[in-house]
N, C-alpha and C positions, 0 to 999 in steps of 0.2 A: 404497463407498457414495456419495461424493463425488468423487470422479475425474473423471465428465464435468463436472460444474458448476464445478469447481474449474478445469478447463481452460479451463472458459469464460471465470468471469471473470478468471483471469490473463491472457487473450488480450486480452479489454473494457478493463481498469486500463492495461496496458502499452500499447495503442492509443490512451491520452489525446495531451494535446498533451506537445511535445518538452520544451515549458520545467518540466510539472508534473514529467515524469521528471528533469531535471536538476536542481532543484529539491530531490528529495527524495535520491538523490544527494548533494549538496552538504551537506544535512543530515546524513546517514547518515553521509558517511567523510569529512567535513572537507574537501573541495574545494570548490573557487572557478570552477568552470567557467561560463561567460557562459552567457543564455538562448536565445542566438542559434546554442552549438554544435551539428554535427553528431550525430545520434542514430541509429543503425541498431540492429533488435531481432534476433536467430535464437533459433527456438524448439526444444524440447526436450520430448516427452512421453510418454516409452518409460518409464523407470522412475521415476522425479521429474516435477513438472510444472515447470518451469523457463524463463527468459527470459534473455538474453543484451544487455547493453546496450555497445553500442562508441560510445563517445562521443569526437569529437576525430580519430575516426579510427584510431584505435590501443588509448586505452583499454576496458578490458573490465569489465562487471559483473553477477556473477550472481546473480539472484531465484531462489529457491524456495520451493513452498509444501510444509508437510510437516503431517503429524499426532502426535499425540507424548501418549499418557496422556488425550486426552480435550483437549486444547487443541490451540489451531492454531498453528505455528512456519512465521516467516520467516527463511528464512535465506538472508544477503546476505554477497557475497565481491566480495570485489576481486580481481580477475584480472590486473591491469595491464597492460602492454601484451604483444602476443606476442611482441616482439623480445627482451625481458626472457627469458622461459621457453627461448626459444631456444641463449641463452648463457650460461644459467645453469650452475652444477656441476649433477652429475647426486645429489650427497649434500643439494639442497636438502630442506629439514625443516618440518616444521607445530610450532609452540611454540605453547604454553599461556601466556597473559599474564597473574596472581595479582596482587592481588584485584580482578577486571574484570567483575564481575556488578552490572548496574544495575537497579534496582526504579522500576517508571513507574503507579502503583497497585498492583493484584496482579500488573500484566505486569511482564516480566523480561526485560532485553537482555545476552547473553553475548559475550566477547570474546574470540576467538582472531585468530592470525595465520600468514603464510606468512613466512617469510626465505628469501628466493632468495640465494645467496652465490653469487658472480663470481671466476675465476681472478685480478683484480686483489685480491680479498680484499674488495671490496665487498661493502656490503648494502643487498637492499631489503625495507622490508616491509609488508607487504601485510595491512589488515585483514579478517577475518570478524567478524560480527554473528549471532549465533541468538536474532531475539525469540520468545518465547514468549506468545501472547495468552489471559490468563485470566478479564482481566475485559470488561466493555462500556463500555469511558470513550472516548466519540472525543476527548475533549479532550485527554485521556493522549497516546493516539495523534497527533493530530494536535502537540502537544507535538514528542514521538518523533521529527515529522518524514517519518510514515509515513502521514496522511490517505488515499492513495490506496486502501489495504487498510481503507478505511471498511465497505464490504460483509460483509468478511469476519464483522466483528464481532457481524452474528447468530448466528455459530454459536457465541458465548459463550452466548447466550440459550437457545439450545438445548438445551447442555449440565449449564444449572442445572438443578437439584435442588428448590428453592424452592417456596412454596406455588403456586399455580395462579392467583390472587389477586395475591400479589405479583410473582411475572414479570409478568401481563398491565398491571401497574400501570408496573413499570419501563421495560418494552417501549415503552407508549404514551408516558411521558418522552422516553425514547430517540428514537423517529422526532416527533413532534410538535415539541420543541425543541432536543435535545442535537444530531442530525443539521444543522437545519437553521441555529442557532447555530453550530457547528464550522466548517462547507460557507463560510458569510458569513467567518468571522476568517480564516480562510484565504484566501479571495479576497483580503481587506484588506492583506495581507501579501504577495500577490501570487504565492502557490504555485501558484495553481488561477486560472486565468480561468474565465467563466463561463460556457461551455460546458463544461468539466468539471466543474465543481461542478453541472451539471443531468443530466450523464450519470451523475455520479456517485449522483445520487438515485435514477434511473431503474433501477441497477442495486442500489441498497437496496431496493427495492422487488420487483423480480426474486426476489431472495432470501428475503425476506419472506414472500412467495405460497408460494415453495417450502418452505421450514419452517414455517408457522403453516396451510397453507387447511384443516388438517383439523382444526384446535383450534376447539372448540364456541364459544369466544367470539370465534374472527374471521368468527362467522357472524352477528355482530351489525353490520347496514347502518350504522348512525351512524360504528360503529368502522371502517370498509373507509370508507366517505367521505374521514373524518379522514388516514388511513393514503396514501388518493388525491392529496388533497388538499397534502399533506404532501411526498410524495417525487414527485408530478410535477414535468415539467420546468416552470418558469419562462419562459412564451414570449412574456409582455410583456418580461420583461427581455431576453431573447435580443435580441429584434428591436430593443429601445431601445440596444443596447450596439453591433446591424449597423449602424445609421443614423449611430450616432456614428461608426464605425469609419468607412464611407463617406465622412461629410461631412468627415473627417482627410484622407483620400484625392483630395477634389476641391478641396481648397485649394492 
């Protein structure tokens, strides 16, 4: 039911800038990689919809977006580098890491790992990550380390159960301030420049349309203004941030 869209926007998040992906990277598995390294993506969409990050040149990291009970599941691995896999024994093993289950409100990050063992008796290892998104908190997320799968998170909305009333009340929270609160502390922090934090609206908004235009209350005009309003892009700011950039460049 979601395949194409999902392809899409893994293809939109993973096409932001190079730094927001290292960034979140660095978050994710404890690396220190500068903003300035190398970043190449290959993509995958035969049975997973999947993303391939080679960072540095060597190293490897892979995205997927999965479905799992009615929630949405990312799931991130460290691949290391290929010369690794190459020389490794061929009795390398996947182990279970106990007790490595993290709770980020009702979301849930799980921990497993690869051990690649070396005929010198070495070892490397390599983490997996399986988050699990159950609730709608960008702040959680953005926490997590993980703001760029801000999108994703209406399809928590979708999933409730909730009176009709109460979703449309927490929804209109959701994009009016929790969105565009989140988007700014991020910037601040310097995860997101601001051109992804304006695409990144553009494609909450995307998603929006597509799960809510047939709900009888997003047929109410004030509320689609608000909703407009809200996750369009920023294009005072855009242009106030080119002219800075510029007038850096002509000094």
């Amino acid at each position: 039911m979601y395949l194409r869209e999902d392809a899409w926007m893994m293809k939109a998040i993973f096409r932001l800038s190079d730094r927001a992906l290292i960034r979140m990277v660095n978050r994710l598995f404890q690396t220190e990689y500068e903003d300035e390294e190398c970043v190449r993506k290959e993509w995958n969409e035969h049975e997973v919809i999947s993303v391939w990050l080679i960072i540095g040149c060597a190293n490897r990291y892979e995205f997927q977006i999965r479905r799992f009970d009615g929630c949405l599941q990312i799931y991130a691995e460290d691949r290391g580098c290929a010369f690794h896999y190459a020389d490794a024994l061929e009795h390398t093993v996947v182990q279970i890491r106990e007790p490595h289950m993290i709770y980020f409100g009702k979301n849930s990050r799980e921990e497993f790992c690869t051990t690649l063992e070396f005929p010198s008796h070495e070892r490397i290892i390599l983490p997996i990550h399986t988050i699990t998104l159950a609730d709608s908190s960008a702040q959680k997320l953005e926490e997590a380390g993980l703001i760029l799968f801000l999108p994703f998170l209406f399809y928590c909305f979708a999933e409730e159960t909730e009176r009709l009333e109460k979703k449309q009340e927490s929804l209109e929270q959701f994009v009016l301030h929790d969105i565009p609160e989140t988007l700014y502390k991020s910037m601040k922090k310097g995860d997101l420049n601001v051109f992804d934090a304006q695409k990144l609206k553009q494609f909450c908004r995307r998603i929006m349309w597509k799960l809510f235009f047939h709900k009888n209350w997003m047929q109410n005009l004030e509320l689609q203004e608000l909703v407009i309003d809200a996750l369009d892009a920023d294009m005072e700011l855009v242009e106030r941030v080119q002219r800075m950039e510029s007038s850096k460049h002509m000094v």
